[in-house]
Each structure stands twice: as structure tokens, then as C-alpha cells.
C-alpha positions in Angstrom: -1.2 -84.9 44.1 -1.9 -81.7 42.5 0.7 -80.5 40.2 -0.2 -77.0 39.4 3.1 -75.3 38.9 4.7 -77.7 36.7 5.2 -77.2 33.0 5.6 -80.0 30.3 7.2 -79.4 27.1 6.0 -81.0 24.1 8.1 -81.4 20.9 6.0 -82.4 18.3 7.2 -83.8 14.6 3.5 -82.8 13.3 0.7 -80.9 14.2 -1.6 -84.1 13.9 -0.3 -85.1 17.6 -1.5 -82.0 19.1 -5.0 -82.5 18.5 -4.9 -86.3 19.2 -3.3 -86.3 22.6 -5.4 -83.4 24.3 -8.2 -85.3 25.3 -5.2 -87.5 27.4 -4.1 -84.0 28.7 -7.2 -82.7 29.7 -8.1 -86.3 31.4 -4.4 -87.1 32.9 -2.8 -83.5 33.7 -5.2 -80.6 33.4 -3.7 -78.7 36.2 -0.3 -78.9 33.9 1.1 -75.9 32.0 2.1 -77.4 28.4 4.1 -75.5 26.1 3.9 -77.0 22.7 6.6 -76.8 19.9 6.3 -78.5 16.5 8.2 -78.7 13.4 5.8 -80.0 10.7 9.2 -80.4 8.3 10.7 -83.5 10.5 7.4 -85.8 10.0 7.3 -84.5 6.1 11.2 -85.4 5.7 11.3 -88.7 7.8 8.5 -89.6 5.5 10.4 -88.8 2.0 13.9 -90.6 3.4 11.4 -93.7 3.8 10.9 -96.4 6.3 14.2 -97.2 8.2 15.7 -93.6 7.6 16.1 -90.8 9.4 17.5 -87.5 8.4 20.1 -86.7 10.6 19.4 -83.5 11.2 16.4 -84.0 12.6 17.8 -85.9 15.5 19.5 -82.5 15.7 16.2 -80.3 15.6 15.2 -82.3 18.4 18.3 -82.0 20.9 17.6 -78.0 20.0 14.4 -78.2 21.0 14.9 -79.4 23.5 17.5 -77.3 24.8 14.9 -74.6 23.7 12.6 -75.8 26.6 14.7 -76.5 29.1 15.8 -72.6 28.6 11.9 -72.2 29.1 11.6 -73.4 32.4 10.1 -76.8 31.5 9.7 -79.7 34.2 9.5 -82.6 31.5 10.5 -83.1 27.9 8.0 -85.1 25.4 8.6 -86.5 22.4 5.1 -87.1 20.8 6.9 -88.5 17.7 7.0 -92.7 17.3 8.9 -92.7 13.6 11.9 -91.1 15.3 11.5 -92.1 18.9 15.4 -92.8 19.5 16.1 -89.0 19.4 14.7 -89.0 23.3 17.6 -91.0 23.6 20.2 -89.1 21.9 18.8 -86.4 23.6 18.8 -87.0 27.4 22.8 -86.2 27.5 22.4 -83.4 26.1 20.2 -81.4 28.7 19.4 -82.2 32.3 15.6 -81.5 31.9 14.4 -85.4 32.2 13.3 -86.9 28.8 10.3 -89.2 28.2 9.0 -90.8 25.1 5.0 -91.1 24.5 5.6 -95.2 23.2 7.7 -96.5 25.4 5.5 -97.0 28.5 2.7 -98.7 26.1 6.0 -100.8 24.6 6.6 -101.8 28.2 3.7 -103.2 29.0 2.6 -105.1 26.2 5.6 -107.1 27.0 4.5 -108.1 30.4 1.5 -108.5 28.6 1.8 -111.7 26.8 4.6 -113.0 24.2 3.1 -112.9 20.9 2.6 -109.0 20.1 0.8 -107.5 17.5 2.0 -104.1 16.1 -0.6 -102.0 14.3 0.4 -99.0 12.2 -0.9 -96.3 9.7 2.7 -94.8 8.4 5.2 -97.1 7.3 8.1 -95.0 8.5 7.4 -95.7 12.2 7.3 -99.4 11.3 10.8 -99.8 11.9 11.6 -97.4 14.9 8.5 -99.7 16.9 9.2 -102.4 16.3 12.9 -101.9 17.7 11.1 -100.2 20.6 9.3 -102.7 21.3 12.6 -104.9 21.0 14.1 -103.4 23.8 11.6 -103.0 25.6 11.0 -107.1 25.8 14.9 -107.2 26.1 14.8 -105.4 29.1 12.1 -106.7 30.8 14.0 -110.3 29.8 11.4 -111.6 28.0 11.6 -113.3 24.8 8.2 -112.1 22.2 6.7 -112.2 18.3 5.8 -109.9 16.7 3.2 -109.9 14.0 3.2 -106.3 12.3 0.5 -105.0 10.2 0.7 -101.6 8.4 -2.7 -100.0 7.0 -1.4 -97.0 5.1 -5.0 -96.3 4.0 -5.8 -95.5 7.8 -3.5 -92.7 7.7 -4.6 -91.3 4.6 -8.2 -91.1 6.1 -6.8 -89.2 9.0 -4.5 -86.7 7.4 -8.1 -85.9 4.9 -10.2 -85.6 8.5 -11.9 -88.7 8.1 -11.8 -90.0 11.5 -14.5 -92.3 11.3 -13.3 -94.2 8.0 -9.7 -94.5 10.0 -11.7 -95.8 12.7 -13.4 -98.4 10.9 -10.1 -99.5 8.7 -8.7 -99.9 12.1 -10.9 -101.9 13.9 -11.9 -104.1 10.9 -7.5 -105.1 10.7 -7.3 -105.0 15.2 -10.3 -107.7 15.2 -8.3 -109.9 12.5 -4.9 -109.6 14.3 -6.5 -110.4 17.8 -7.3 -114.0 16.6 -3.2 -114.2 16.3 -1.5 -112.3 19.0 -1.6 -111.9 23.0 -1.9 -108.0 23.3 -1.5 -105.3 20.4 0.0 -101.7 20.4 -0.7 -98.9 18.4 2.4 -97.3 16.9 1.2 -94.1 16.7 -0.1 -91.5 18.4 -2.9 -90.6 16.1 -4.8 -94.0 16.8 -5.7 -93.0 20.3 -9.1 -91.7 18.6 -10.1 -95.5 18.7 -10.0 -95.9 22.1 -13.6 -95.7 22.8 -14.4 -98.2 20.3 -12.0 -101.1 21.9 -13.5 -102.2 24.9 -14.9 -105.1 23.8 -11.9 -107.2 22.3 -10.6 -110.5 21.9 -7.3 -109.4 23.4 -5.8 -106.1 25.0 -5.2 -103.2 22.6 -2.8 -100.4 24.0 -2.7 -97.0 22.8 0.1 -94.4 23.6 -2.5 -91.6 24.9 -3.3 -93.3 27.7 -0.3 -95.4 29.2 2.2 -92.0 28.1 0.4 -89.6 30.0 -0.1 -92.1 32.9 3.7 -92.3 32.7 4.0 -88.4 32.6 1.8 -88.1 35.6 3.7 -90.6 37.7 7.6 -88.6 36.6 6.1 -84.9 37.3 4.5 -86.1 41.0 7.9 -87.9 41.5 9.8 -84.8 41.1 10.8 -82.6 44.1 
């Protein structure tokens, strides 16, 4: 289905997200008008609240936002953001443009996956916002899972300096240790995406949110009248 004529709105809580999922845009929706907005202050205050904290008021620069694009005209809201993933959430009763979230389809199905779940992450701020994704997304599926979390700040570090490849390595180095233990793992951010193209050869399935949340953004703008 070709879906020139539709427009998705991207609220971003970095700039780092921008560059990470347009090789997912260019591969999933390249016929798609995107209209990015991003607010470099929410990721920099999430991260000095700490993990498990969330400024309130950026669950309000969110609902703004996106109030901002539906003004615009925009088919779909995004939230690129995993640390504060519940403002998609607070937000959808606030507008009537539909709302999606870039984890929660990979959340989803790592949970039909297999029970025991391994959560990789580079910030420890969206440690605790996964894994309750995660958590409801086995709860509604009605399937009970563990989960086995591992948080390699140094990764991040890497990526925030440019150094892809050393993120890269750091990665696969802690994903090939955690597959001896778990069923599937997700990647809790964004970012990660760049090691797609060196997981195809794993012990276990390793899902990224690139792929399976623009899959999911396809399938909600060609379902749309």
C-alpha cells in the first residue's frame, strides 16, 4: 500500500534518535512525510533526576508536543523516547491523533517469544521504564516471564563520543554472554539499532526497536482510512 500523503510526527527526547532510526525510515516508510520535534532538555533532565524518576514536566512537554503536531496535520504520533515511554500513555487522552510508542511492539513480541527475557541497556534511566514495559506487555499477553537485565553504561558513553564501533563491540561481547541465559533479548533503546547487522548469527533472538516499531508504524498508517 503506498502511503504517500501521510505524515508521522516524531517527538524526540534527544537528537541521538534521529540519526539512529532513519535507516528504519528510509527502509519501512520512505514514501512518509516525517516531521521531527526534539527537546534535547527531557533526555538531559530524566538523566540528572536518575533512574526511576521522571520530571514531571516533561510528561507535560510531551502532551504539548504533541498537541503541537496534531495542530500540524500529522497522521501518527511517535515517541522515540524508551526512559519515559509512559508519557504515550498519558498522552493519548489528551489528543485524538493516535499514539504509538517505538518499544512497545519489540516488548510484545519478546514475550511470545520465550519466558526468560533478557534486557540489554546503555542508560540506566530507561532501566526502569523497560523493564515495566516489558511487564505489561507479558501481562497482557497472559504470560508469566524473567527477566535478566544488564546495563553497560560504557556503551552509551561510546555512542554519545561517535564511537559506534567500540559501542558495537561492548555490545555484542555482553548480548553473546546473556544469550547463554535467556530465551530472546530486547534492546532498550533506540540507539542500539546500529548493531543490527552484526546479530544474525546468535544463540537466541535479539530484538531491536528500529525494526519491529516501524513495522508497527507501517501496519497503523495503511490501517487508517
Amino acid at each position: 500500500m503506498d502511503l504517500s500523503g501521510k505524515t508521522l510526527g516524531i517527538i524526540h527526547a534527544s537528537h541521538i534518535t534521529i540519526q539512529a532510526m532513519e535507516p528504519y525510515i528510509r527502509e519501512y516508510i520512505p514514501e512518509v512525510e516525517i516531521m521531527h520535534l526534539c527537546d534535547d532538555t527531557i533526555q538531559r533532565d530524566n538523566i540528572k533526576a536518575g533512574a526511576g524518576v521522571i520530571p514531571k514536566v516533561n510528561y507535560f512537554k510531551f502532551a504539548q508536543y504533541a498537541h503541537n503536531l496534531e495542530e500540524a496535520g500529522v497522521d501518527l504520533i511517535l515517541l522515540a523516547c524508551s526512559t519515559f515511554n509512559y508519557a504515550a500513555e498519558l498522552g493519548r487522552p489528551l489528543v485524538n491523533t493516535p499514539i504509538a510508542q517505538i518499544d512497545r511492539p519489540m516488548m510484545e513480541k519478546a514475550v511470545r517469544t520465550g519466558k526468560r527475557i533478557g534486557l540489554l541497556a546503555t542508560l540506566a534511566t530507561t532501566v526502569p521504564s523497560s523493564e515495566r514495559l516489558l511487564d505489561i506487555a507479558a501481562a497482557e499477553a497472559g504470560m508469566q516471564i524473567e527477566r535478566k537485565t544488564v546495563l553497560c553504561s560504557e556503551a552509551f558513553e561510546e555512542y554519545s563520543k561517535g564511537n559506534i564501533a567500540r559501542h558495537n563491540e561492548i555490545l555484542v561481547e555482553a548480548i553473546d554472554r546473556l544469550s547463554e541465559e535467556v530465551d530472546c533479548i530486547v534492546m532498550a533503546q533506540l540507539s542500539m539499532s546500529a548493531l543490527a547487522p552484526f546479530l544474525k548469527d546468535t544463540r537466541v533472538p535479539v530484538y531491536n526497536s528500529g525494526e519491529t516499531g516501524f513495522l508497527r508504524v507501517r501496519e497503523m498508517l495503511e490501517n487508517m482510512e
